[in-house]
PyMOL Python script that loads the backbone (N, CA, C, O; Angstrom):
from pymol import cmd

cmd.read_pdbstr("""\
ATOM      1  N   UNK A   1       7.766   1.887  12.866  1.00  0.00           N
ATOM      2  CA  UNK A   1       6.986   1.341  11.778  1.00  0.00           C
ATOM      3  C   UNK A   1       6.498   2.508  10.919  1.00  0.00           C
ATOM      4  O   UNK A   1       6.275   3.580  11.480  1.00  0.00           O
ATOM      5  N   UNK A   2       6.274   2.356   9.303  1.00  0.00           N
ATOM      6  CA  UNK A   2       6.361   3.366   8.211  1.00  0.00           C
ATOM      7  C   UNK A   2       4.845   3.018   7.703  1.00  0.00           C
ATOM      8  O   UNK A   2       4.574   1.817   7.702  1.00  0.00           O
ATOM      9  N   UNK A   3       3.927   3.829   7.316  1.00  0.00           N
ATOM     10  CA  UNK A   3       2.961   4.087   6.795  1.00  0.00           C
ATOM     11  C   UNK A   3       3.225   4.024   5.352  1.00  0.00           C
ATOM     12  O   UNK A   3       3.686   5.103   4.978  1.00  0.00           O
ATOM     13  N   UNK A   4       3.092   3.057   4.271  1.00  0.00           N
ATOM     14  CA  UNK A   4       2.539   3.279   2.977  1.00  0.00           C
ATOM     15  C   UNK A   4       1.577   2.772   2.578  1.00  0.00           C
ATOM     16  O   UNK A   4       0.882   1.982   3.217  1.00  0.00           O
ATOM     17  N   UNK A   5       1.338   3.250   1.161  1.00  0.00           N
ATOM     18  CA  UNK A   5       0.241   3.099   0.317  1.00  0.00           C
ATOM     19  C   UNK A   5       0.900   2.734  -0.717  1.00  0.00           C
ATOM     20  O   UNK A   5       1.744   3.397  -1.319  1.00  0.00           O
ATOM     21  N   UNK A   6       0.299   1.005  -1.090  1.00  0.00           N
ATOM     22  CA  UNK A   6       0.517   0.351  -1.905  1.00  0.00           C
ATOM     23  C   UNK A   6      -0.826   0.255  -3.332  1.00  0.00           C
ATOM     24  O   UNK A   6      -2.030   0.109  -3.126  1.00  0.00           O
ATOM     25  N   UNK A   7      -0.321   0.356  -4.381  1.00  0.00           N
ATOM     26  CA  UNK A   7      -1.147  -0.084  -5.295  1.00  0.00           C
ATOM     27  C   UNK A   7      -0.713  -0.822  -6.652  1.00  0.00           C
ATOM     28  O   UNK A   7       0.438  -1.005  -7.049  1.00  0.00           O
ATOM     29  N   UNK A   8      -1.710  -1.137  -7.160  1.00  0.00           N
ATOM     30  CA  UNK A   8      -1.142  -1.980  -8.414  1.00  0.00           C
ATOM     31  C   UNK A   8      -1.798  -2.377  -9.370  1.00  0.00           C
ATOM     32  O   UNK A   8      -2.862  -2.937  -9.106  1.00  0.00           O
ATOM     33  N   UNK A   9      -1.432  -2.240 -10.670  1.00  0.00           N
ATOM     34  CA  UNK A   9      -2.234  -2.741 -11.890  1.00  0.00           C
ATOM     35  C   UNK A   9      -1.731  -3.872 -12.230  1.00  0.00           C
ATOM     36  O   UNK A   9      -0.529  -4.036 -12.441  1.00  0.00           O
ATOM     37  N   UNK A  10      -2.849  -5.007 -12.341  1.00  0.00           N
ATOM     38  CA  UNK A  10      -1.780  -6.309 -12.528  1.00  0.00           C
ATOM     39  C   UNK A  10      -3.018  -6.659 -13.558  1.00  0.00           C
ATOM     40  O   UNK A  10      -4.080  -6.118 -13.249  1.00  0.00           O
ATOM     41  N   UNK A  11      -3.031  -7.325 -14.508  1.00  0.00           N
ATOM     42  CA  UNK A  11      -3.993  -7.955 -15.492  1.00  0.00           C
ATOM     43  C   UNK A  11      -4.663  -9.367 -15.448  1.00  0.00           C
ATOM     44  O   UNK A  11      -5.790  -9.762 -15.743  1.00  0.00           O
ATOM     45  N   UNK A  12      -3.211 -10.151 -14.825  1.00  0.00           N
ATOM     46  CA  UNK A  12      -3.536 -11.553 -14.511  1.00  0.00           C
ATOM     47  C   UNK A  12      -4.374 -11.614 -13.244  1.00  0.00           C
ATOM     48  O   UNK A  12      -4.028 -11.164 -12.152  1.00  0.00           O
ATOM     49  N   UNK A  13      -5.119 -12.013 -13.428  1.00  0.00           N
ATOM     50  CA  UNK A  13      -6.188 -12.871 -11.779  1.00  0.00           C
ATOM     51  C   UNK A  13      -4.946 -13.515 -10.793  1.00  0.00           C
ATOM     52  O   UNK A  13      -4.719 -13.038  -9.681  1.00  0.00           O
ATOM     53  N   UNK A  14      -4.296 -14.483 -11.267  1.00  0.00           N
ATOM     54  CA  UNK A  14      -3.936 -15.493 -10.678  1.00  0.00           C
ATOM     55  C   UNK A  14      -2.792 -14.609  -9.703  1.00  0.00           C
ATOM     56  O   UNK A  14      -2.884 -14.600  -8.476  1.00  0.00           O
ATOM     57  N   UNK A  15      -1.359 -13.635 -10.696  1.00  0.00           N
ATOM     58  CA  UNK A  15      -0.862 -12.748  -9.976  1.00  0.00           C
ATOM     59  C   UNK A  15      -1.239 -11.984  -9.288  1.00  0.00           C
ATOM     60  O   UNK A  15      -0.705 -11.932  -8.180  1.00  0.00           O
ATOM     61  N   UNK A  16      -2.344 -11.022  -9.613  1.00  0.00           N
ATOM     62  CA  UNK A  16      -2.567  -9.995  -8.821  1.00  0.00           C
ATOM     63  C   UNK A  16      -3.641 -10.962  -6.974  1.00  0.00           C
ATOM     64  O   UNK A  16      -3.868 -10.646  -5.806  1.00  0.00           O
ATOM     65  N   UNK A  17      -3.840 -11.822  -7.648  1.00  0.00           N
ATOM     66  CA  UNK A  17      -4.332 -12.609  -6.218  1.00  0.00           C
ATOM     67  C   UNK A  17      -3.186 -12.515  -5.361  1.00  0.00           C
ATOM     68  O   UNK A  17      -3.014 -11.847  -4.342  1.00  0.00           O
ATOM     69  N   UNK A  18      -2.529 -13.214  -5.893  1.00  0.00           N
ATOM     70  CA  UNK A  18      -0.807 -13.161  -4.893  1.00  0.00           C
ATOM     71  C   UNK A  18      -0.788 -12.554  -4.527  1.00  0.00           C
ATOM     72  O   UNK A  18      -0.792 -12.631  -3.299  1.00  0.00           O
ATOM     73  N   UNK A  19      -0.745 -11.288  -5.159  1.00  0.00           N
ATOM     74  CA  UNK A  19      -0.314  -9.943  -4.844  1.00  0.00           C
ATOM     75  C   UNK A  19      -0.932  -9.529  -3.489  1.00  0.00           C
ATOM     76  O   UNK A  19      -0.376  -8.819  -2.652  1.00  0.00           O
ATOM     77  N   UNK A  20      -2.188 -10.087  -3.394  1.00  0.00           N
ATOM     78  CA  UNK A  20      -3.520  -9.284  -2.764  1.00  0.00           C
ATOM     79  C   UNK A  20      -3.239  -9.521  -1.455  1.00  0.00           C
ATOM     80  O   UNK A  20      -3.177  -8.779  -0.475  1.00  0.00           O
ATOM     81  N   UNK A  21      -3.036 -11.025  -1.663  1.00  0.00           N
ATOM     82  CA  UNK A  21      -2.607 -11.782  -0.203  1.00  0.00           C
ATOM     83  C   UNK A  21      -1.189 -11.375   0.539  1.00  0.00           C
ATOM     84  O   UNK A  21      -0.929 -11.036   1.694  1.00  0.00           O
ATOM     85  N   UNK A  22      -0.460 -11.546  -0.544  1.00  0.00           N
ATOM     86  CA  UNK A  22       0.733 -11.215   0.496  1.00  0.00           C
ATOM     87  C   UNK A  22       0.846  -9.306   0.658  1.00  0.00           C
ATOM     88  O   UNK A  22       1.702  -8.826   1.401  1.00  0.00           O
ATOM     89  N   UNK A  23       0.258  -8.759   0.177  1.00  0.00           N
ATOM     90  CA  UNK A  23      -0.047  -7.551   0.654  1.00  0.00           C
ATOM     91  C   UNK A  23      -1.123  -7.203   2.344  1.00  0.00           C
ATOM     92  O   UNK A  23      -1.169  -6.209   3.068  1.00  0.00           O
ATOM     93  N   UNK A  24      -1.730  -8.349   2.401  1.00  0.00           N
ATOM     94  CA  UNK A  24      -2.794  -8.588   3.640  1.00  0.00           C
ATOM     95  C   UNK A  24      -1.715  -8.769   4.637  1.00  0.00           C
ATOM     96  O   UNK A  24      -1.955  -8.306   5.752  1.00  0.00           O
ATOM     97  N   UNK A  25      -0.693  -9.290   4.475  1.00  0.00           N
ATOM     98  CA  UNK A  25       0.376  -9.739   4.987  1.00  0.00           C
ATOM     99  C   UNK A  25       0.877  -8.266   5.639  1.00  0.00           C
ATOM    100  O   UNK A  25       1.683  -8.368   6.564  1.00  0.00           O
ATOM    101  N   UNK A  26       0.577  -7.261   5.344  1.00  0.00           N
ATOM    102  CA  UNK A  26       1.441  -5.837   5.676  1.00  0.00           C
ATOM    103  C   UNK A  26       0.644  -4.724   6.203  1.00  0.00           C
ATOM    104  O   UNK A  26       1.066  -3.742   6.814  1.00  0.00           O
ATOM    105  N   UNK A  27      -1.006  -5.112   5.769  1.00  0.00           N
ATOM    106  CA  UNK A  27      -1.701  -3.980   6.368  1.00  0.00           C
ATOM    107  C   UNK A  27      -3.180  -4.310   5.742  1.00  0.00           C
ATOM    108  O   UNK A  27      -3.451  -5.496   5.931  1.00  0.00           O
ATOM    109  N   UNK A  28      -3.968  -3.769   5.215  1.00  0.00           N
ATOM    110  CA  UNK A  28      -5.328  -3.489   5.088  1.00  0.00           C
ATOM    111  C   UNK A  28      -5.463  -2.842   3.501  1.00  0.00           C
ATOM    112  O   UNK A  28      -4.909  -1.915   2.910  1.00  0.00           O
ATOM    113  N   UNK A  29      -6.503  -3.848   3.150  1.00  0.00           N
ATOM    114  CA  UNK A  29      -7.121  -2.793   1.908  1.00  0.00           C
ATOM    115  C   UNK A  29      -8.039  -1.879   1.797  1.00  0.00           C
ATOM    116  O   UNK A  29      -9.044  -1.850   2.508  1.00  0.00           O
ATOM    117  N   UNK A  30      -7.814  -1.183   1.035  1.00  0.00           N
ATOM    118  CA  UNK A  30      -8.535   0.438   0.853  1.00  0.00           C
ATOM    119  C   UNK A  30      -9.637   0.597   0.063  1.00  0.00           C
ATOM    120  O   UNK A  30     -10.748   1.049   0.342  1.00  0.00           O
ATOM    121  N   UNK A  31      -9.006  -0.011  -1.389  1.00  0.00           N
ATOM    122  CA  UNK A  31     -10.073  -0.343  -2.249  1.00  0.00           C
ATOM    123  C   UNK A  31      -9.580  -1.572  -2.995  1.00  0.00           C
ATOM    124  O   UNK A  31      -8.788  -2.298  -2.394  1.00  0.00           O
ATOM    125  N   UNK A  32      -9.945  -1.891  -4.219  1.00  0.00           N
ATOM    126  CA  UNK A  32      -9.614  -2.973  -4.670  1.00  0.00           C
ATOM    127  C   UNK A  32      -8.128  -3.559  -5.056  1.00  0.00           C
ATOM    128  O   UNK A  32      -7.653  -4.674  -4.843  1.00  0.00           O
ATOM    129  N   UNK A  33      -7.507  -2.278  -5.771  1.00  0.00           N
ATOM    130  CA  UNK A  33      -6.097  -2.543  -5.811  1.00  0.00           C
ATOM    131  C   UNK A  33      -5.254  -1.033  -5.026  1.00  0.00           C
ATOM    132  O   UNK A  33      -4.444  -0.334  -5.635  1.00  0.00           O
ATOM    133  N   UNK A  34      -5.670  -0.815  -3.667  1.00  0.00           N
ATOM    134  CA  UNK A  34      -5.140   0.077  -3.573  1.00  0.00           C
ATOM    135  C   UNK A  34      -4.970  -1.011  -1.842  1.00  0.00           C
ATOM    136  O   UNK A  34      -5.473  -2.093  -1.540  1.00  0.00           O
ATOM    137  N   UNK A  35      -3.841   0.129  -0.901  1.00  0.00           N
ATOM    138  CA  UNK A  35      -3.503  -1.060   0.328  1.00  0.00           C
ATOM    139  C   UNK A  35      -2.891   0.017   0.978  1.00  0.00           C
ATOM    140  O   UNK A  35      -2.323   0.982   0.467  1.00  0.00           O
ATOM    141  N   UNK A  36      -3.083  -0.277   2.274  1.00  0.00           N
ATOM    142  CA  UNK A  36      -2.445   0.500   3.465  1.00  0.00           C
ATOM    143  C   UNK A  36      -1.455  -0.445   3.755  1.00  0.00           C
ATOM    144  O   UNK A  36      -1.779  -1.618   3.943  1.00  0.00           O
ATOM    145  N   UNK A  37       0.113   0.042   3.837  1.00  0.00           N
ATOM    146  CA  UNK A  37       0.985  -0.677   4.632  1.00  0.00           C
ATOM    147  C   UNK A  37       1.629  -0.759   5.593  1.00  0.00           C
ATOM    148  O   UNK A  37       1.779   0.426   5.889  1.00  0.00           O
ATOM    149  N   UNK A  38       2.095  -1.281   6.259  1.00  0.00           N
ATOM    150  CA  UNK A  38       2.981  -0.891   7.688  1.00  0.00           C
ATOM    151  C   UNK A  38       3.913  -1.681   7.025  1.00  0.00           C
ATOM    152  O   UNK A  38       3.778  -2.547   6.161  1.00  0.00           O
ATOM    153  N   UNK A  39       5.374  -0.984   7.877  1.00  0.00           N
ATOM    154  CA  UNK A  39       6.690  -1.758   7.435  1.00  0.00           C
ATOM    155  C   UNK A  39       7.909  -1.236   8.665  1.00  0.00           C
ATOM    156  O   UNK A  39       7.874  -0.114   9.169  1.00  0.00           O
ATOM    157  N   UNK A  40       8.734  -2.063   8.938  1.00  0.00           N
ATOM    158  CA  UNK A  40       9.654  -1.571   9.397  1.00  0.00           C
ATOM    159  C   UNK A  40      10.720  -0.911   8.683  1.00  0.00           C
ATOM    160  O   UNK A  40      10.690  -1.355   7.536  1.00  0.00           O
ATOM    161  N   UNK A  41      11.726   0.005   8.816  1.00  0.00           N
ATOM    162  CA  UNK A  41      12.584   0.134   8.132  1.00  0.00           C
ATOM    163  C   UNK A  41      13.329  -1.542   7.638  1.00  0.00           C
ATOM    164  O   UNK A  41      13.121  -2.091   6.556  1.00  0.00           O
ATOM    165  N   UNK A  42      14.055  -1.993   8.574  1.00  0.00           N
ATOM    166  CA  UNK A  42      14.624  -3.279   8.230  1.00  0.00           C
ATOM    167  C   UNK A  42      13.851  -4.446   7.271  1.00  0.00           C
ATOM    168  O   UNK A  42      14.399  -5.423   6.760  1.00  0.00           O
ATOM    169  N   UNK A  43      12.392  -4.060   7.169  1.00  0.00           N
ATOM    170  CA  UNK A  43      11.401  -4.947   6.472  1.00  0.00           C
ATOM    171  C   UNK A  43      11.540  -4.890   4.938  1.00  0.00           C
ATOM    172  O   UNK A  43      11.335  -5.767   4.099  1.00  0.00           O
ATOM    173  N   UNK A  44      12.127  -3.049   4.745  1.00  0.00           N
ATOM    174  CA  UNK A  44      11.811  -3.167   3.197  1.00  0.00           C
ATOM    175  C   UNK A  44      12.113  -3.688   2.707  1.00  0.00           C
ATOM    176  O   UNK A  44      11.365  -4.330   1.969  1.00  0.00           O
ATOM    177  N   UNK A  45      13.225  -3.832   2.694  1.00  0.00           N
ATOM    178  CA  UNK A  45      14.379  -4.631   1.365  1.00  0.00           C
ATOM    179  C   UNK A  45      13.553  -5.951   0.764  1.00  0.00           C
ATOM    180  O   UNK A  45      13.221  -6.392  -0.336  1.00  0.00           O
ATOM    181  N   UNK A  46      13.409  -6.368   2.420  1.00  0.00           N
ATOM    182  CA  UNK A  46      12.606  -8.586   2.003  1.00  0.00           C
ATOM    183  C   UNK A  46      11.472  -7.577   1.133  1.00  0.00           C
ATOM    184  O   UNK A  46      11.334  -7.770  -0.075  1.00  0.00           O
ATOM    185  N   UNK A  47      10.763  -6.612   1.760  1.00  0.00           N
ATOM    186  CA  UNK A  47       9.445  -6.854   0.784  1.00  0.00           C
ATOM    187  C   UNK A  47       9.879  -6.301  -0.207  1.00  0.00           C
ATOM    188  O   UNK A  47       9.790  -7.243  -0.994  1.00  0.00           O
ATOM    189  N   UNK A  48      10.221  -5.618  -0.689  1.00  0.00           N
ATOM    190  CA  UNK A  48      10.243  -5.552  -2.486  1.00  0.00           C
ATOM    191  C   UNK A  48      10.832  -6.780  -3.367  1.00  0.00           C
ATOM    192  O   UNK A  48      10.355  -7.220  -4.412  1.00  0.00           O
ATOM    193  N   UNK A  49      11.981  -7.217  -2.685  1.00  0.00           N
ATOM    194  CA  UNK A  49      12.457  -9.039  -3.114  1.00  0.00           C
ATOM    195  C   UNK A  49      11.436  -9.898  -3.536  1.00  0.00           C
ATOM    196  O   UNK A  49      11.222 -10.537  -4.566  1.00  0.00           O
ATOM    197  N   UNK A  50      10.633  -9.681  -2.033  1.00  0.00           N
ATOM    198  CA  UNK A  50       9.530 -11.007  -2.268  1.00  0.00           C
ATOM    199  C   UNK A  50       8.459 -10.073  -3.308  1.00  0.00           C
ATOM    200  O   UNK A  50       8.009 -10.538  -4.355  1.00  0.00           O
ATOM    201  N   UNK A  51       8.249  -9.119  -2.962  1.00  0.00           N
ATOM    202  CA  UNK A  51       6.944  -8.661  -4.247  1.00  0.00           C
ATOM    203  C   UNK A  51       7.275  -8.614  -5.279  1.00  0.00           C
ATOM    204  O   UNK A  51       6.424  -8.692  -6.164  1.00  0.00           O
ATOM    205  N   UNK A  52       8.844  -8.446  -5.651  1.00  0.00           N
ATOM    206  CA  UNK A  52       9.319  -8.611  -6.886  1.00  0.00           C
ATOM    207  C   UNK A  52       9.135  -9.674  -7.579  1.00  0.00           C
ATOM    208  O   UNK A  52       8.728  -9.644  -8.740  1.00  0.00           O
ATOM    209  N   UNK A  53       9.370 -10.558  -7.047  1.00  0.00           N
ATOM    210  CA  UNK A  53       9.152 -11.964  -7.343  1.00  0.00           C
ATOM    211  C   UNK A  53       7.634 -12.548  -7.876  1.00  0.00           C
ATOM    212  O   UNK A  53       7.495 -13.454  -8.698  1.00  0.00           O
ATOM    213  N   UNK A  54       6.601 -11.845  -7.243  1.00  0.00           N
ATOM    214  CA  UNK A  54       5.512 -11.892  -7.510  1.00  0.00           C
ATOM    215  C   UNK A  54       4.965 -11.094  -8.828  1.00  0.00           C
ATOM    216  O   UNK A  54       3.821 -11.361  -9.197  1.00  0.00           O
ATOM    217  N   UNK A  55       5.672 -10.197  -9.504  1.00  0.00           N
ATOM    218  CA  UNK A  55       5.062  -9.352 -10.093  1.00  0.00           C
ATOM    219  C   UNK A  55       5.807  -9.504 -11.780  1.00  0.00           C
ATOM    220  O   UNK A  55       7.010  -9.373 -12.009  1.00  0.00           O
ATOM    221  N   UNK A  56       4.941  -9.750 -12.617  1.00  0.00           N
ATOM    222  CA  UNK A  56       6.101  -9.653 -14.075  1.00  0.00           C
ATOM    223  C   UNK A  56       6.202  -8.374 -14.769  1.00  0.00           C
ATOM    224  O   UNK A  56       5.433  -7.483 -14.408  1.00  0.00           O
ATOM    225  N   UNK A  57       6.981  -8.160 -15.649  1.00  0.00           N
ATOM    226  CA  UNK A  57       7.455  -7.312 -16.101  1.00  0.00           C
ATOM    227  C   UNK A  57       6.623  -6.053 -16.887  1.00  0.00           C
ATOM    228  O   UNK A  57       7.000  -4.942 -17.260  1.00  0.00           O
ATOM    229  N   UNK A  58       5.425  -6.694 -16.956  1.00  0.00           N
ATOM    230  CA  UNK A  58       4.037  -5.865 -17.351  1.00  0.00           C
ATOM    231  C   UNK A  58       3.143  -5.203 -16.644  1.00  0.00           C
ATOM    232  O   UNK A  58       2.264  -4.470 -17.097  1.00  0.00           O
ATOM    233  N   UNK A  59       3.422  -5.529 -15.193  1.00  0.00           N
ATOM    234  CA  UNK A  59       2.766  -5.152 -14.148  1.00  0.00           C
ATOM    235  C   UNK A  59       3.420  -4.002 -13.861  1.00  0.00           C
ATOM    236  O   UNK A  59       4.593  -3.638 -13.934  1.00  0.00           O
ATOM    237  N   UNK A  60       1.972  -3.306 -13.376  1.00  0.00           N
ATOM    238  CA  UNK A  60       2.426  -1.751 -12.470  1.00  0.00           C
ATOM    239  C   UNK A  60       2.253  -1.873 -11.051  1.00  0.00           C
ATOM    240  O   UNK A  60       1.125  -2.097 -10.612  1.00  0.00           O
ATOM    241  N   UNK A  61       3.411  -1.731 -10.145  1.00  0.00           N
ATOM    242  CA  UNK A  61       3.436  -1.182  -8.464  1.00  0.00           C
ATOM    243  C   UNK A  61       3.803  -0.365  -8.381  1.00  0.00           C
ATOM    244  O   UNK A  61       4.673   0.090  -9.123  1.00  0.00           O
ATOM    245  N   UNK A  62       3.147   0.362  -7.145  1.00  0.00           N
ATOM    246  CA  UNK A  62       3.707   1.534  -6.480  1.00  0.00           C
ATOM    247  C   UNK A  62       3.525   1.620  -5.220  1.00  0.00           C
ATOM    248  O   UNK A  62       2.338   1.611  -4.895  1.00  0.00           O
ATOM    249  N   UNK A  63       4.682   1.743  -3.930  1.00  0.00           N
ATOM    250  CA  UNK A  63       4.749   1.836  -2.733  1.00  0.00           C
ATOM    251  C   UNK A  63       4.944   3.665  -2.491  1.00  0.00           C
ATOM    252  O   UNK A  63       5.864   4.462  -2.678  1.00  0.00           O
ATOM    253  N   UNK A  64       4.460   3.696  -2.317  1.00  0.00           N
ATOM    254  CA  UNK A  64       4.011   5.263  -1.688  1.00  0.00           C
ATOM    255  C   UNK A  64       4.250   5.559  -0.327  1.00  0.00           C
ATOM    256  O   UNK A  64       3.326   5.337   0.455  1.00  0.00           O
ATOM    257  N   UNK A  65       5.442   6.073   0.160  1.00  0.00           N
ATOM    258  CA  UNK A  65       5.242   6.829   1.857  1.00  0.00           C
ATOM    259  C   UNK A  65       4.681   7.596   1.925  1.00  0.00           C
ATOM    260  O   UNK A  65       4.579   8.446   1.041  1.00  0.00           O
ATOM    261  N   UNK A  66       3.881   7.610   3.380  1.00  0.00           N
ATOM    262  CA  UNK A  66       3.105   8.313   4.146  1.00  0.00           C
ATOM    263  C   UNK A  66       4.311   9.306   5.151  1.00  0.00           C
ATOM    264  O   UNK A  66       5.250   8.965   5.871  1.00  0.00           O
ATOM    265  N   UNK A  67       3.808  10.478   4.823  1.00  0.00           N
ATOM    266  CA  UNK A  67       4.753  11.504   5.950  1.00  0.00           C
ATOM    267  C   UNK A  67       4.082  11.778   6.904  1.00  0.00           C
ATOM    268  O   UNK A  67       3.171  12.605   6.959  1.00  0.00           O
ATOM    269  N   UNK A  68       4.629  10.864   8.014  1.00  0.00           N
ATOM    270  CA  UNK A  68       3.705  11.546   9.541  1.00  0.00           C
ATOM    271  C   UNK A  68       4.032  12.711  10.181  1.00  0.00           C
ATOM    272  O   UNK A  68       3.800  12.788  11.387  1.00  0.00           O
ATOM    273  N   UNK A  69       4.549  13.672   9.575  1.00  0.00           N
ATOM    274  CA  UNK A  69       4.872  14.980  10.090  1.00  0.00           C
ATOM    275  C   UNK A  69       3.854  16.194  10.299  1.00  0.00           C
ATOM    276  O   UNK A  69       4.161  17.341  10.624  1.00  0.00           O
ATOM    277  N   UNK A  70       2.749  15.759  10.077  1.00  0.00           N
ATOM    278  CA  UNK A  70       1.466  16.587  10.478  1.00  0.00           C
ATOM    279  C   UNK A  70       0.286  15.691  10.155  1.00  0.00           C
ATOM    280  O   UNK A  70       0.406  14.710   9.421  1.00  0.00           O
ATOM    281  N   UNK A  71      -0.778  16.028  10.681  1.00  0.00           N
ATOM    282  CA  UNK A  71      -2.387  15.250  10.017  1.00  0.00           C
ATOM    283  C   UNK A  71      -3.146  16.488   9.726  1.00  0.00           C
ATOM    284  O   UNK A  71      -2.972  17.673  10.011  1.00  0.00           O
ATOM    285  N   UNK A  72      -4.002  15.862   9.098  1.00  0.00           N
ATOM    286  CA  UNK A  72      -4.637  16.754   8.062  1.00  0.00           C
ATOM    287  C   UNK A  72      -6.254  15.520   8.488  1.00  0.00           C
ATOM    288  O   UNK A  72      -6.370  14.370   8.911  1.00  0.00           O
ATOM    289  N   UNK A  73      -7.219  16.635   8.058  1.00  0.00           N
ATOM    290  CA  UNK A  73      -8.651  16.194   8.814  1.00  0.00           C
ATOM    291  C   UNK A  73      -9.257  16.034   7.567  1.00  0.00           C
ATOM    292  O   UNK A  73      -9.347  17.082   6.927  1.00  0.00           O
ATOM    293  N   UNK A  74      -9.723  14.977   7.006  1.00  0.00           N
ATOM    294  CA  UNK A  74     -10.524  14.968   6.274  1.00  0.00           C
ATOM    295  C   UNK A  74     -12.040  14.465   6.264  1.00  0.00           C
ATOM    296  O   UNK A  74     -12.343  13.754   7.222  1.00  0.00           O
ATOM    297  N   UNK A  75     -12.889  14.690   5.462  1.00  0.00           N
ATOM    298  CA  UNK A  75     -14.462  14.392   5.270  1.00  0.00           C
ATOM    299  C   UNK A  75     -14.553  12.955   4.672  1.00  0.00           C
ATOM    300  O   UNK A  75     -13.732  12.370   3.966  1.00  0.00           O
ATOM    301  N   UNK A  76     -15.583  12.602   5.066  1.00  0.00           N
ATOM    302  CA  UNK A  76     -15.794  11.399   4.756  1.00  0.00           C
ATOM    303  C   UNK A  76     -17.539  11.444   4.641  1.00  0.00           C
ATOM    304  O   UNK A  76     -18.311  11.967   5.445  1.00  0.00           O
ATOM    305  N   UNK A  77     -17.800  10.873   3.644  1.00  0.00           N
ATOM    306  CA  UNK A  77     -19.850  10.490   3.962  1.00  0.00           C
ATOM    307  C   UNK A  77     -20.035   8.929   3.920  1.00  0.00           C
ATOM    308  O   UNK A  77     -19.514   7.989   3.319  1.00  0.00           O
ATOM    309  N   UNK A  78     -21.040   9.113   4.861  1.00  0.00           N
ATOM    310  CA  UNK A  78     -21.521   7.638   5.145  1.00  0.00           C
ATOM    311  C   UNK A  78     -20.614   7.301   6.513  1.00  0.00           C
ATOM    312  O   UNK A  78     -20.935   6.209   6.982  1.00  0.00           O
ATOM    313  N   UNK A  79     -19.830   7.807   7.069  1.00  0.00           N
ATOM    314  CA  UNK A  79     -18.694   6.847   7.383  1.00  0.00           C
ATOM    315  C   UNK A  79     -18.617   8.431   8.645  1.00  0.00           C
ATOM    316  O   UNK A  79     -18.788   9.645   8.538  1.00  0.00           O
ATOM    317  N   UNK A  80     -18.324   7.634   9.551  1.00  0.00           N
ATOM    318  CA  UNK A  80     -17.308   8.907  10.613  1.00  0.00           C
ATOM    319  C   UNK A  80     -16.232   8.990  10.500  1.00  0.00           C
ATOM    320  O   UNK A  80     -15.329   8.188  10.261  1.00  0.00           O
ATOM    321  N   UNK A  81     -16.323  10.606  10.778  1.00  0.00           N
ATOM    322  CA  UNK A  81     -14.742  11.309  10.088  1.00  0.00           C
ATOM    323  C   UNK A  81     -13.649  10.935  11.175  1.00  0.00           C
ATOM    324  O   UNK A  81     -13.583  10.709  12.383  1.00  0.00           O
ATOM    325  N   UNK A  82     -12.744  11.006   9.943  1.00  0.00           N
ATOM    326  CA  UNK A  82     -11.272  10.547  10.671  1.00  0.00           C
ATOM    327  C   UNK A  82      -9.872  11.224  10.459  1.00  0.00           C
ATOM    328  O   UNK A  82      -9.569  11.597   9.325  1.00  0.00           O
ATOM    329  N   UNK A  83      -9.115  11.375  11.382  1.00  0.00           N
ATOM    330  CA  UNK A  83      -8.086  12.020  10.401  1.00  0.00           C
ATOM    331  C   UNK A  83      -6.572  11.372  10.393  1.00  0.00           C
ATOM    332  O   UNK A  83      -5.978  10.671  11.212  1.00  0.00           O
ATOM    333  N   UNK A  84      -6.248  11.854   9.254  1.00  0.00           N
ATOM    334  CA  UNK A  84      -4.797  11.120   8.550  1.00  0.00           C
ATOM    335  C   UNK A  84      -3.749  12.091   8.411  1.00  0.00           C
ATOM    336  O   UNK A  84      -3.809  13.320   8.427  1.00  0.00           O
ATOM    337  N   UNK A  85      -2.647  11.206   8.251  1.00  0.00           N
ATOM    338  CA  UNK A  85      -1.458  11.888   8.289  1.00  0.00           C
ATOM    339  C   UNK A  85      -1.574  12.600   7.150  1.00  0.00           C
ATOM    340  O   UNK A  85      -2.657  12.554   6.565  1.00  0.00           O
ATOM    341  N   UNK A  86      -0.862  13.126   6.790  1.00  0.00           N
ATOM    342  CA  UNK A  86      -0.220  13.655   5.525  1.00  0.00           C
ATOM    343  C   UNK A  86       0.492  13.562   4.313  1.00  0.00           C
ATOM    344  O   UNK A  86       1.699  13.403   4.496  1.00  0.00           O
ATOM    345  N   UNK A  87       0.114  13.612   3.050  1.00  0.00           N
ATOM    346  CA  UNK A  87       0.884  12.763   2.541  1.00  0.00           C
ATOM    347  C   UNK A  87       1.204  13.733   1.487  1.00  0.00           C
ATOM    348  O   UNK A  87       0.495  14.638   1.050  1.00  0.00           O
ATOM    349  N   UNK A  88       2.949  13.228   0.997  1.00  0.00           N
ATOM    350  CA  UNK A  88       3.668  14.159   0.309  1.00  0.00           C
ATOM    351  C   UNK A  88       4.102  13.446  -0.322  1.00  0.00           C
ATOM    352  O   UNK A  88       4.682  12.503   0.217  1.00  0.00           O
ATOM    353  N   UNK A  89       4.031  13.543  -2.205  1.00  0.00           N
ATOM    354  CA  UNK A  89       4.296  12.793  -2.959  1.00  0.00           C
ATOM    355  C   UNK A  89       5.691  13.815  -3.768  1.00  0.00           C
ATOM    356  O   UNK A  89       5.640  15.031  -3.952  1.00  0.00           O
ATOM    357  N   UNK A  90       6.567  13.118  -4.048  1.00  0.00           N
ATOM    358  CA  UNK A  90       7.548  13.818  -4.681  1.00  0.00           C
ATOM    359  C   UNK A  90       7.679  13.547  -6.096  1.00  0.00           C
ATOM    360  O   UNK A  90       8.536  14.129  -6.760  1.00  0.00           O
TER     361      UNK A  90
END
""", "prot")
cmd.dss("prot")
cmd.show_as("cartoon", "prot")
cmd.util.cbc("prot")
cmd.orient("prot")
């Protein structure tokens, strides 16, 4: 199972609801339009199909991998610290 980070600018209420939900469907939200995902390799394909489907042509997504090839410790306030993988954006 693959670690991403999903986000999205959607304008419509009604879509980006969709969005919200069937994103709950994959992992946890972060902040409002931002999402932690889990996926199998074999999973992706259906999910971009089906999110495709959800999303019109004005809308912004972005699925983001997480590289678990090291963690990295970060700070946090208010909150106990935790640490996360690493992430390498190309």
């Amino acid at each position: 199972m693959s670690l991403y980070i999903a986000s999205y600018d959607i304008s419509d209420d009604r879509r980006r609801t969709r969005v919200a939900r069937y994103l709950l469907q994959y992992g946890s939200r972060l902040q409002k339009s931002v999402y932690e995902v889990f996926l199998d390799p074999d999973e992706l394909s259906e999910f971009r199909l089906e999110l495709g489907a959800l999303l019109a042509e004005r809308d912004e997504f972005a699925l983001i991998p997480v590289d678990e090839r090291g963690t990295r410790a970060t700070s946090s306030w208010q909150r106990e610290l935790a640490r996360f993988d690493a992430v390498i954006l190309v």
